[in-house]
N, C-alpha and C positions, 0 to 999 in steps of 0.2 A: 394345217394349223398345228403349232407348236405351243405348246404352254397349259397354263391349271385355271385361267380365268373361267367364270361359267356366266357373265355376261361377254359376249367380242362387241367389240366394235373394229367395222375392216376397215381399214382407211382408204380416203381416194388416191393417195398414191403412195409407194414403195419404191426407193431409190430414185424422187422425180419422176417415175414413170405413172401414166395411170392405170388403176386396175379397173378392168374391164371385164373380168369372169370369173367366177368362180368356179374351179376346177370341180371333177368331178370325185365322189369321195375327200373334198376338201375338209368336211367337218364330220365327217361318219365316226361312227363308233366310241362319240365323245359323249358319255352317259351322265354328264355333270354341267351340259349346257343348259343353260335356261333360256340366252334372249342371245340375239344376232342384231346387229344394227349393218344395211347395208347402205354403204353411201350411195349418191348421184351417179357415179363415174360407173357404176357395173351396169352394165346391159344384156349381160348372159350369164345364167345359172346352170350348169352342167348337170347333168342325171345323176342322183344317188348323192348329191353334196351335203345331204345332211341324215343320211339315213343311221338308221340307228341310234339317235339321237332322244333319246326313251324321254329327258326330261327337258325338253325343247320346249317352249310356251308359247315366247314373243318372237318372231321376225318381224323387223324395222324395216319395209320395204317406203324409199322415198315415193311423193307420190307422180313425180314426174316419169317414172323409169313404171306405173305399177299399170296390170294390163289385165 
């Protein structure tokens, strides 16, 4: 992730495609995050994608995809 926002919202898809994981270290070391919204489409969260994350609160997980 690129940008200053400190709520994200991911979208279900990028360039038509859908997104279906979030990478690992995707969101690390972003100290001004608060909330995450993750769509439908993602079914895999990779290890360490939000670490360091000091001011993280809310993750939006849908409830279809939640385990």
């Amino acid at each position: 992730y690129y940008g200053l926002d400190t709520e994200i919202v991911i979208p279900s898809t990028i360039e038509e495609k859908p997104v279906t994981t979030i990478a690992s270290f995707a969101f690390s070391d972003l100290m001004d995050i608060t909330q995450i919204t993750i769509p439908d489409s993602v079914t895999n969260i990779e290890t360490w994608a939000v670490c360091n994350c000091w001011s993280l609160e809310t993750v939006v997980i849908p409830k279809t995809n939640a385990r």
